[in-house]
C-alpha positions, -999 to +999 in steps of 0.1 A: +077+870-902+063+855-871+050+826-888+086+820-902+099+825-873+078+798-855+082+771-883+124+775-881+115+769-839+099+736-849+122+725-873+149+732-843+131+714-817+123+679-839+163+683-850+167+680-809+148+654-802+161+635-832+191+638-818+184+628-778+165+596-793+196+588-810+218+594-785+197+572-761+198+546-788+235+546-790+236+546-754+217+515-749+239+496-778+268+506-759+251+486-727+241+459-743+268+439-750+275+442-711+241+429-703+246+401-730+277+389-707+258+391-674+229+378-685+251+347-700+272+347-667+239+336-649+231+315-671+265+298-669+259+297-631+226+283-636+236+257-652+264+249-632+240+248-603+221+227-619+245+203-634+260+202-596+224+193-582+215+167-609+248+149-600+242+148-563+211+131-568+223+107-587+251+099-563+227+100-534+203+073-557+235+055-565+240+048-527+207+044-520+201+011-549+243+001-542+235-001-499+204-021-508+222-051-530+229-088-519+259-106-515+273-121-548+303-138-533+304-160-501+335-174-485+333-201-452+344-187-422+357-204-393+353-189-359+375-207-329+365-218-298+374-196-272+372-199-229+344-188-221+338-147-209+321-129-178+302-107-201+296-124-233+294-161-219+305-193-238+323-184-272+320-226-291+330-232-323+312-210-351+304-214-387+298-186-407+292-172-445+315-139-450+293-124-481+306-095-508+290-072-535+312-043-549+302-014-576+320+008-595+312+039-617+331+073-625+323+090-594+319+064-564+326+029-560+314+008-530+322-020-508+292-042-490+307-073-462+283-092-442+288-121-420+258-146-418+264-174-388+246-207-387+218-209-364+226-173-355+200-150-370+216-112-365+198-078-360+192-054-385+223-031-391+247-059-373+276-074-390+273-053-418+295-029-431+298-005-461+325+011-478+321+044-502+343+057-522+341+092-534+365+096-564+358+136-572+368+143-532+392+114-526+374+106-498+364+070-482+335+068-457+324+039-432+288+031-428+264+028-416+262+056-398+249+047-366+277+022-359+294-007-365+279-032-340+290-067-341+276-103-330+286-122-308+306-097-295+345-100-286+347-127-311+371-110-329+344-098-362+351-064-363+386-064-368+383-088-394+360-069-414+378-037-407+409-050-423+388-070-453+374-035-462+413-021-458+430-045-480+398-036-510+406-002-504+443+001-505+446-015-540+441+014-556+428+040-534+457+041-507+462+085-510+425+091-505+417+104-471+390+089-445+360+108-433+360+107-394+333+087-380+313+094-348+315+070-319+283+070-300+281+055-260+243+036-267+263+015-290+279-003-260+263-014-233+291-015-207+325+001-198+345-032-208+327-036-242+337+002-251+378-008-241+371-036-262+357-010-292+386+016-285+414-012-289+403-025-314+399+003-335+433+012-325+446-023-336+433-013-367+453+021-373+425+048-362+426+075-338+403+076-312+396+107-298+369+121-273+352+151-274+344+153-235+360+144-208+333+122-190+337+099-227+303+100-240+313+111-272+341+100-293+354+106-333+370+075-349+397+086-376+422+080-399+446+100-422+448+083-451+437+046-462+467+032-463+474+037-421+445+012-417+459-020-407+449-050-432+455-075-404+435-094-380+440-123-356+437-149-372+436-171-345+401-160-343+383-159-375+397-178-407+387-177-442+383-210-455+392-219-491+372-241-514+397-267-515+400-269-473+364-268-476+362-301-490+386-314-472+369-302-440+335-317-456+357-350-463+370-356-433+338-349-416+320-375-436+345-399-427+345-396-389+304-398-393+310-433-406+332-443-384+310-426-353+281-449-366+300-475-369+311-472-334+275-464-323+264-499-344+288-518-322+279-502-288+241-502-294+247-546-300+267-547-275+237-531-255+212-548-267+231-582-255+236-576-227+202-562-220+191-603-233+220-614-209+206-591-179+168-604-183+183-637-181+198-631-154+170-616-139+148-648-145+170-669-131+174-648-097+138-649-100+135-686-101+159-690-078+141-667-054+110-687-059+124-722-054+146-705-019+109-696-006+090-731-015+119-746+001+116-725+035+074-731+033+080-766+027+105-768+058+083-749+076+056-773+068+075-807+077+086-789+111+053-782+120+038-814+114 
């Protein structure tokens, strides 16, 4: 009876525990499908992360080969005489090349102007000036970051390449807004030249604002694109066309004719009267001779 007894205990106890592990089992099915969904959720994320990383490097190597191209396009730029200034000195007649290079893709598109004068070799950084377009933001930013520097200085340059970057911009990208940019004091070395900065940013259609009150730091910004002004004086600077190119060339070759023409005549006209001049010379030399064998000879006659 005992031993019966015993054996119908075991039985019981396995018929528990067969249950429990099935219970447990059914328990972690039930979980499962919520672990699925968080485990995919990271996933998800991860990838997102990762998609979101793998496309700001490619911007950021984007800009870095786009900043680094040439100028494709030139254009012949005319720079007036102007009186001459206390600061910046004499301001003659300039020539200059106006150079371009522009890319495009899905995300970004980009706008490079430099200005190369003859006989002027320029610093590095100076009289350039970039243009990035972000298309997934709708922002434009102005580089390089360090500031815009120009030279020669109060020759009008910056305005003009200010409102050359606005007129690329606005064609299609008028709405997008512009990323402040950050005005620094080093970049000007006196009082007058930072007036001269602040107006002519102003001229341009940007806000300048200061952040303290003893101006050593200012923000340079603008709503939207198409508040910057695509204007400049062009009594200044001027773009000159092919065709007024070779007209300019033309004409230029023609008044070097007729300059060594002129030249031609005056160095003859030199050179005889440079003959006419010796012969005058010898003859005041002869002259001069005979005067003193006649005074020796009176002399002479007297004395005898």
């Amino acid at each position: 009876m005992s031993e019966q007894t015993l054996h119908d205990k075991t039985l019981e106890t396995d018929m528990h525990a067969k249950d429990s592990d099935a219970l447990l089992e059914n328990a972690s099915r039930s979980t499962d499908p919520q672990t699925e969904l968080n485990a995919n959720a990271a996933d998800i994320e991860d990838g997102a992360e990762t998609d979101s990383s793998a496309e700001d490097d490619t911007s950021e190597q984007q800009e870095h080969s786009w900043g680094s191209l040439p100028a494709e396009r030139h254009q012949l730029i005319r720079l007036s005489p102007l009186p001459a200034d206390r600061e910046t000195g004499l301001r003659p007649l300039l020539f200059g090349t106006l150079g371009r290079v522009s890319r495009h893709s899905d995300s970004q598109s980009m706008l490079k102007l430099t200005v190369d004068l003859t006989n002027q070799k320029a610093g590095k950084g100076l009289n350039q000036l970039e243009v990035w377009v972000n298309h997934d933001s709708k922002e434009i930013r102005f580089l390089p970051e360090e500031g815009f520097r120009t030279e020669p200085a109060n020759r009008g340059l910056g305005r003009f390449m200010i409102a050359l970057a606005a007129r690329w911009v606005r064609r299609k990208w008028a709405h997008y807004t512009v990323q402040s940019t950050p005005l620094l004091l080093k970049h000007v070395p006196t009082d007058n030249a930072r007036l001269r900065r602040d107006y002519a940013l102003q001229a341009q259609g940007f806000t300048v604002a200061y952040e303290d009150g003893v101006q050593m730091r200012a923000n340079c910004s603008a709503p939207r694109a198409n508040q910057i002004h695509t204007d400049w004086n062009s009594e200044k600077i001027r773009i000159i066309e092919t065709n007024e190119t070779a007209e300019i060339l033309q004409s230029a070759d023609k008044n070097l004719h007729e300059q060594e023409s002129q030249i031609k005549k005056l160095t003859e006209r030199v050179e005889f009267l440079q003959r006419d001049d010796n012969t005058l010379r010898f003859t005041i030399t002869m002259l001069v001779v005979f005067a003193v064998f006649q005074a020796a000879l009176l002399i002479w006659m007297a004395t005898r």
